[in-house]
C-alpha positions, 0 to 999 in steps of 0.5 A, a space after each residue: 490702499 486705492 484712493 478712494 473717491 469722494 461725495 463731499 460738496 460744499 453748498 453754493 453758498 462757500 465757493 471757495 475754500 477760504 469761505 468753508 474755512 471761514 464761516 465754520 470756524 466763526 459763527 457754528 454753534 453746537 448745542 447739547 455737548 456738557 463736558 466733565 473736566 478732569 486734571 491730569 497730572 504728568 510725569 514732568 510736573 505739568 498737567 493737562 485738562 481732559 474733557 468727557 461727555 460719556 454715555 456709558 459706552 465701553 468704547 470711547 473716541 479720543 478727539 485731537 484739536 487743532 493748532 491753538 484750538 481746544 476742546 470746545 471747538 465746533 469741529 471738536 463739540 460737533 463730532 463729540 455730539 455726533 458720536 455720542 449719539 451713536 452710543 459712544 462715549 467722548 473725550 476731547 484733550 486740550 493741548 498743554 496750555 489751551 485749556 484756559 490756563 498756562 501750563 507749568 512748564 516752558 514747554 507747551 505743545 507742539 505738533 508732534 507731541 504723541 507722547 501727551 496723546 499717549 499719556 491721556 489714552 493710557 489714563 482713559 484705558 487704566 478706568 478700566 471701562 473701555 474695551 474699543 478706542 477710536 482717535 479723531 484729529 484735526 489738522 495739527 491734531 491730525 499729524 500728532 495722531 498719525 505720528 502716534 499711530 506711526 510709531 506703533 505706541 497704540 495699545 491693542 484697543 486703539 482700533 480705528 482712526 481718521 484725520 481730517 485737514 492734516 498738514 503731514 509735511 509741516 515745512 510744505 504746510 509753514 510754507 503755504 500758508 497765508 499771512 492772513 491766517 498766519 497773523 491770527 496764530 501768531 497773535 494768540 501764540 505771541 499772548 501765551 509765550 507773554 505769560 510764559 515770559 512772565 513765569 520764566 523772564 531769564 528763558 524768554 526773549 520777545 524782542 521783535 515778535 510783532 515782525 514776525 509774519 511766518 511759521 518758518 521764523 516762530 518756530 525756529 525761534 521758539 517752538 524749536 528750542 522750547 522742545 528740543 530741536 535745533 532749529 525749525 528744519 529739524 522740528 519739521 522733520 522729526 515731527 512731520 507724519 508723512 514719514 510715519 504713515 507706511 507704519 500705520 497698522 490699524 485702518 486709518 482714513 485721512 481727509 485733505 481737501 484739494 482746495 484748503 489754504 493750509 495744505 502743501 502738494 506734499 500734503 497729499 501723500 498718494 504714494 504712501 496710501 497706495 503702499 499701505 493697506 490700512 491708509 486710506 485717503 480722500 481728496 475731495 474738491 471742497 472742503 476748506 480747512 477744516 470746514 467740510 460743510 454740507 449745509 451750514 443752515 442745517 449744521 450738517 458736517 461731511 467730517 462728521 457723517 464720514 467719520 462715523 461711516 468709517 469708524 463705525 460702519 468699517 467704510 
């Protein structure tokens, strides 16, 4: 699919990607969006706590945050709100371990866990209510969607997708990212691995963690034992979506602003849209991570108006 151009420009005032990265993420608010929480319990013992603000739509958009994000996010709530009011119910689903409360497991989440995305949209399908699905993710929610969609595990009624500040080569991502936004994950990852030392102290070794200043070291010692991988490498290369994305069979717009601090040259897989007819990618200059604002005064969201363009008007 050709690139396709794009209308987004940020306001004077963020002039550059840190501060439409920035501002968004600490001082949006969101008003009018109530969820109803509800429990799943999975396969493994675990469970993972699901989010609902339902209109009575028989089409429903599934919400993927980002790392360390949850469902109350603003990007999440503002997208929420958004599609709501086009008639659309919504449910947004908190990773393991980013509901409030530590999950059971050792195990938490990690970036390519499409299994758990699979197992909530087949429980939102099993109500029986919804004829369409929708799926929306955002950054690391981006690259669990992507992979999802890549290996074919979407049923019939997922039928429109878009993704927005995706890191779809993770290594390149790990790599870009700055120690100033590294710092603050490592800080809220290091206090759930210290709750999860405390229900599994013989599986846990926290010597050192305040050393730690890069994604490449947490996950070799962590995230790539914990879920099964070998080390880091392979963790980034069995998980990372841009090798799942010329399978991608449903129409699917990814988002990645030029200027966001979290992505890689990798990042911008141009070669992979053009060869697939249902990738659809958008470059455009502003945008931050997970920013996109239009005016923050009037709480108006690039993110959002596209996404309903493309998932609701088929452009």
């Amino acid at each position: 699919m050709p690139l396709l151009p794009s209308k987004h420009r940020a306001p004077f005032y963020l002039f550059n990607g840190h501060l439409q990265t920035i501002i968004p993420g600490l001082f949006r608010q969101v008003e009018g969006v109530e969820y109803e929480r509800e429990r799943l319990l999975t396969p493994d013992d675990d469970f993972i706590d699901i989010d609902w603000s339902t209109v009575g739509s028989d089409s429903l958009l599934v919400l993927s945050h980002g790392l360390e994000g949850d469902s109350g996010r603003p990007y999440i709530t503002g997208m929420v709100k958004a599609f709501n009011a086009q008639g659309v119910d919504a449910l947004a689903w908190n990773y393991r371990s980013c509901s409030g409360e530590p999950n059971k497991l050792l195990r938490s989440y990690h970036l390519g866990a499409s299994d758990d995305l699979d197992f909530v949209i087949q429980h939102a399908l099993a109500t029986g209510k919804y004829k369409n699905v929708y799926l929306i993710g955002f950054s690391a929610g981006g690259n669990i969607t992507l992979k999802y969609l890549g290996e074919g595990l979407a049923p019939e009624q997922v039928k429109r997708a878009s993704v927005f500040s995706t890191p779809v080569d993770l290594k390149g991502s790990a790599q870009k990212i700055s120690r100033i936004y590294t710092q603050r994950f490592l800080k809220t990852l290091g206090e759930k691995l210290e709750q999860k030392r405390q229900m599994y102290p013989n599986d846990l070794d926290l010597t050192d963690y305040s050393l730690f200043w890069s994604f490449p070291e947490f996950d070799d010692r962590y995230t790539a034992p914990i879920h099964g991988f070998k080390d880091a490498e392979e963790y980034y290369a069995r998980v990372s979506s841009k090798q799942f994305l010329n399978n991608v069979k449903i129409p699917t717009l990814l988002v990645n602003a030029k200027n966001d601090p979290f992505l890689s040259e990798e990042c911008f897989p141009i070669e992979e849209a053009k060869r697939n007819s249902c990738l659809y990618l958008e470059m455009p200059d502003d945008g931050g991570h997970v920013g996109f604002t239009e005016d923050f005064r009037k709480d108006r969201y690039y993110s959002e108006e596209r996404a309903l363009r493309f998932i609701l008007g088929g452009a």
